[in-house]
C-alpha positions in Angstrom: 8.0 -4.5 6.0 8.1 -6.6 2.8 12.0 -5.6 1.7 13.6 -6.0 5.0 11.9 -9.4 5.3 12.9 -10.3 2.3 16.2 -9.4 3.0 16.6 -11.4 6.1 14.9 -14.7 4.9 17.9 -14.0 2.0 20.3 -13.7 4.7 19.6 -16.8 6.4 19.5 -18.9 3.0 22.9 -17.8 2.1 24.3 -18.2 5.4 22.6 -21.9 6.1 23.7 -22.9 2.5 27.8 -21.6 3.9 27.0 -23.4 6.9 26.7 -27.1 5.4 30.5 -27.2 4.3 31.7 -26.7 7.9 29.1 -28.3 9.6 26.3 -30.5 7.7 24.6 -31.4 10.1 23.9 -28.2 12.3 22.9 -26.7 8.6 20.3 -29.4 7.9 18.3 -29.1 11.5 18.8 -25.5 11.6 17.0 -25.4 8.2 14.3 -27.9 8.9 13.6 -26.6 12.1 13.0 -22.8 10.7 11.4 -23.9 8.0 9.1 -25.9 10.0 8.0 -23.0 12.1 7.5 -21.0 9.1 5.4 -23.1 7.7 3.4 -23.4 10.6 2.7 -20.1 10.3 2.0 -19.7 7.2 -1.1 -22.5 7.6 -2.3 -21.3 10.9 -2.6 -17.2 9.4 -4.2 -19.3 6.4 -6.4 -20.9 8.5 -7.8 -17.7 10.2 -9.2 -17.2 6.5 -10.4 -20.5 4.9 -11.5 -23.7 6.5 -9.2 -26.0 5.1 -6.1 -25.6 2.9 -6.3 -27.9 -0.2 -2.6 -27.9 -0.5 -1.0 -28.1 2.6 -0.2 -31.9 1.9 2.0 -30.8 -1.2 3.4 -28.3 1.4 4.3 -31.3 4.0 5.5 -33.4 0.8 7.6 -31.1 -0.2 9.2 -30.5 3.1 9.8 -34.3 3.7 10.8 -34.9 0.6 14.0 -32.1 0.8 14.5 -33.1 4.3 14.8 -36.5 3.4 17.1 -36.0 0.4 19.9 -33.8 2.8 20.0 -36.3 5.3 20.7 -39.1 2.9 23.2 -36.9 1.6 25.3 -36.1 4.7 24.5 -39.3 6.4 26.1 -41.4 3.2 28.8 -38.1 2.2 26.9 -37.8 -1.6 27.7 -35.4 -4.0 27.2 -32.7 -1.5 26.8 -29.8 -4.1 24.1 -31.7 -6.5 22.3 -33.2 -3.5 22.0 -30.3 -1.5 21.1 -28.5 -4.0 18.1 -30.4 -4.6 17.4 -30.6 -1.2 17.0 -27.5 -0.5 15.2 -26.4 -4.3 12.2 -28.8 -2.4 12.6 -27.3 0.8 12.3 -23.3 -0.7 9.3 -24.5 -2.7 7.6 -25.3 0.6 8.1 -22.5 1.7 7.1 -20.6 -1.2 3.9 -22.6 -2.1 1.5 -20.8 0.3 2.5 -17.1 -0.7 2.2 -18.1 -4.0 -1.4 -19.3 -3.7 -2.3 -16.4 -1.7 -0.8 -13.9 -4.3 -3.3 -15.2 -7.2 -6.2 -15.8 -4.6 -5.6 -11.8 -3.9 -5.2 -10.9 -7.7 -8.7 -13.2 -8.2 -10.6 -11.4 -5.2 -9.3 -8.1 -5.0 -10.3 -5.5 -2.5 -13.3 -3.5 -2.8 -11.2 -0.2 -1.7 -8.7 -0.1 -3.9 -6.9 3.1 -2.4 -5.9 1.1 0.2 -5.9 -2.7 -0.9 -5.7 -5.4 1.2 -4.3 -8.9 0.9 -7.2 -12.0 0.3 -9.0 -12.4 3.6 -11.6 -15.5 2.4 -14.2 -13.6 0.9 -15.2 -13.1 -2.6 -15.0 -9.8 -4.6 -17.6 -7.2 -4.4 -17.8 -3.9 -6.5 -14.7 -2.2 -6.6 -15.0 1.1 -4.7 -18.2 0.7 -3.4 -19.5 0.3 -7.4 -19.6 3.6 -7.2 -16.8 6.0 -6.8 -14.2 6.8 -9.2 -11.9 9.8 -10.2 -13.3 12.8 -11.4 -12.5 13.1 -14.8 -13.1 16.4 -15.1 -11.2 17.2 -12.5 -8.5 15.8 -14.4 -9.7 18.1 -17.7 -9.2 20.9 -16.4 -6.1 20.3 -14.1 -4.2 19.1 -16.6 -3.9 21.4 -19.5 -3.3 24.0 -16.9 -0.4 22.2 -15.0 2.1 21.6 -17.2 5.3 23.8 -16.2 4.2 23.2 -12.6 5.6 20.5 -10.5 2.4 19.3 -8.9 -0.6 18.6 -10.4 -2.5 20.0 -7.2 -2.4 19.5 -3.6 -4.9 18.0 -1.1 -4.9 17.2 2.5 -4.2 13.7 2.4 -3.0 11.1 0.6 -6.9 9.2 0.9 -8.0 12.7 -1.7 -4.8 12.0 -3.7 -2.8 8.6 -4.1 -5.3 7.8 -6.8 -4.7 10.9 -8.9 -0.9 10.0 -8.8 -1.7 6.9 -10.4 -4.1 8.2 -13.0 -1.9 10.4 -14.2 1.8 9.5 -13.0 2.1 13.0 -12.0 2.9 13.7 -8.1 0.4 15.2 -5.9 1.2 17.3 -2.8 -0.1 15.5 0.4 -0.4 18.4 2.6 -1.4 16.5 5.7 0.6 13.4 4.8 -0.7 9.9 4.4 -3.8 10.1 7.4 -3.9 14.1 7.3 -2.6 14.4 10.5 1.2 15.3 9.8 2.8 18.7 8.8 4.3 18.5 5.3 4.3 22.2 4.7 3.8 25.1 6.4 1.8 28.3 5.1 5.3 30.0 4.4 6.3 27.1 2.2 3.5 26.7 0.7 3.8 30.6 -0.4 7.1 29.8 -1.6 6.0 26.8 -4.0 3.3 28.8 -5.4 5.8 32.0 -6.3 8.0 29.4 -7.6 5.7 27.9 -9.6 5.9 24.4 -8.2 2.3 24.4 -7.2 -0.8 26.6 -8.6 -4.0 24.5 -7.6 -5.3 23.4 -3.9 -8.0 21.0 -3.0 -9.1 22.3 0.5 -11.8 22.6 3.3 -12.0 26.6 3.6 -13.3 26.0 7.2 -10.6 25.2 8.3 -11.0 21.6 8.5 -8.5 20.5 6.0 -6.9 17.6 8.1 -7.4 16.5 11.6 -4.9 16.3 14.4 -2.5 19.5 13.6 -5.2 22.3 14.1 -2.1 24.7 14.8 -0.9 24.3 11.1 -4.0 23.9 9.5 -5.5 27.0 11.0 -2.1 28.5 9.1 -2.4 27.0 5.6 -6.8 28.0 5.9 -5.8 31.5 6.6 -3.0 31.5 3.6 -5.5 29.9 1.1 -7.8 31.9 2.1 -6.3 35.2 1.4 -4.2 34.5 -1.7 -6.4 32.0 -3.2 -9.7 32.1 -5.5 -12.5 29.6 -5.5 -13.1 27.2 -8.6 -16.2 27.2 -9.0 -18.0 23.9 -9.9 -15.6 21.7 -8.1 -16.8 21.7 -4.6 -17.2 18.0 -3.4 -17.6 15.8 -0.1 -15.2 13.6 0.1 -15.9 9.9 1.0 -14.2 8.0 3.7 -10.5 6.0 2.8 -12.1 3.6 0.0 -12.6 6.4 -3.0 -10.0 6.4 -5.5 -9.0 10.4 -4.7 -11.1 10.1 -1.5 -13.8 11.8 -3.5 -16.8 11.2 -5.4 -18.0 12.4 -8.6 -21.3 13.9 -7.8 -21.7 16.6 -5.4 -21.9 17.5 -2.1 -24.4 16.0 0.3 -24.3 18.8 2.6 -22.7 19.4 6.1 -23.6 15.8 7.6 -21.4 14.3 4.9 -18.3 16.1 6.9 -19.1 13.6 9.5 -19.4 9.4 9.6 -15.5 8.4 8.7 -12.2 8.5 8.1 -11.2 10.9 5.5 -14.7 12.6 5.4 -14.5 16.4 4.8 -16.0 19.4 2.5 -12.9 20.2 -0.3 -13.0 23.0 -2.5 -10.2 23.9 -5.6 -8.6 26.9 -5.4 -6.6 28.0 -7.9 -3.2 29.7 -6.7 -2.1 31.2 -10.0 -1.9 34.3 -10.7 
């Protein structure tokens, strides 16, 4: 949602700032008044999170101050370019203040799962990805060397066993079930196809047919396919953890059937290799 936010606070700026020639005064309450309730906001959502905001008195200054400087300068017809100008510079700075603040307060307190980080919510920092998850390095040795004149570097149900690997290695990683696992990015006959053509040679899979939840129709389909035309890896067999592992998987090995259960994410994954 960021972009087309940002693209429509952009919008308004550009239109209020055209607005002041024809009509000063609509232009100055229009802004004040939107910038009021946006500000509002911004304190109250920051208030759900912290017990008192340090700076919101800058952020009132601020606003009063550019408020008062574009009335002065339509009420007594200043220089209408230099005034409103500054104006305004105090009024976006009002607005900007609080996102700023929250921006380094995120950066200073990051979130412990970093496959799916979240903005600050008011609590300090604790281990990054449960202190103990991480991306299996070996997985990446022996991927790698192996993967070069393929497209992917291997494929996996979801993005939650995946997104990390993308960023480890910049290299793109088929998400066969989407971002959640529930969606149908292939079917078995593509995936046939990607293999022949050399796109794709290595799958990260549950051989129970429990790769991803929600489409059982298509997952029964890409099990059977994997299953016939694939062979095991052996010594890469893992339980993956719920949405906070960088991968979605661990570096140690399976716990055993009851890790399949208990989350989001949670399943037995084995590599295949789909070479020939």
């Amino acid at each position: 949602m960021a972009g087309p936010l940002v693209a429509l606070a952009a919008i308004g700026v550009i239109e209020l700032w055209r607005l002041r020639k024809q009509q000063p005064w609509l232009a100055v309450v229009l802004l004040l008044a939107v910038t009021g309730i946006t500000l509002k906001l911004q304190i109250s959502t920051a208030l759900s999170f912290l017990s008192t905001i340090g700076w919101q008195p800058i952020v009132t200054g601020l606003l009063v101050a550019g408020g008062a400087v574009l009335i002065l300068a339509v009420a007594r017809r200043a220089p209408a370019q230099r005034s409103a100008a500054a104006g305004f510079s105090l009024i976006m700075a009002a607005v900007l203040i609080t996102p700023g603040i929250w921006s380094g307060l995120t950066a200073l307190h990051p979130s412990s799962n970093q496959s799916l980080p979240a903005a600050y919510d008011g609590s300090s920092s604790g281990p990054l990805n449960a202190g103990g998850l991480e991306v299996n390095q070996a997985l990446l040795a022996y991927l790698e060397p192996l993967t070069q004149n393929t497209t992917y570097l291997m494929a996996v149900p979801s993005s939650m066993q995946g997104s990390d690997y993308v960023i480890a290695t910049g290299r793109p990683v088929l998400f066969l079930g989407g971002f959640m696992g529930s969606d149908q990015v292939v079917t078995s006959r593509e995936l046939a196809s990607m293999v022949a053509n050399h796109e794709l040679r290595f799958i990260y899979w549950d051989p129970r047919g429990n790769g991803f939840g929600g489409n059982p129709n298509n997952e029964s389909g890409l099990s059977t396919w994997i299953s016939a035309n694939c062979k095991v890896v052996d010594g890469f067999h893992t339980a993956t953890q719920n949405s906070g592992a960088p991968g979605g998987t661990s570096s140690g090995p399976s716990n055993g059937p009851s890790s399949r259960s208990g989350g989001l994410g949670r399943m037995e994954i084995t590599l295949y290799d789909c070479g020939n």
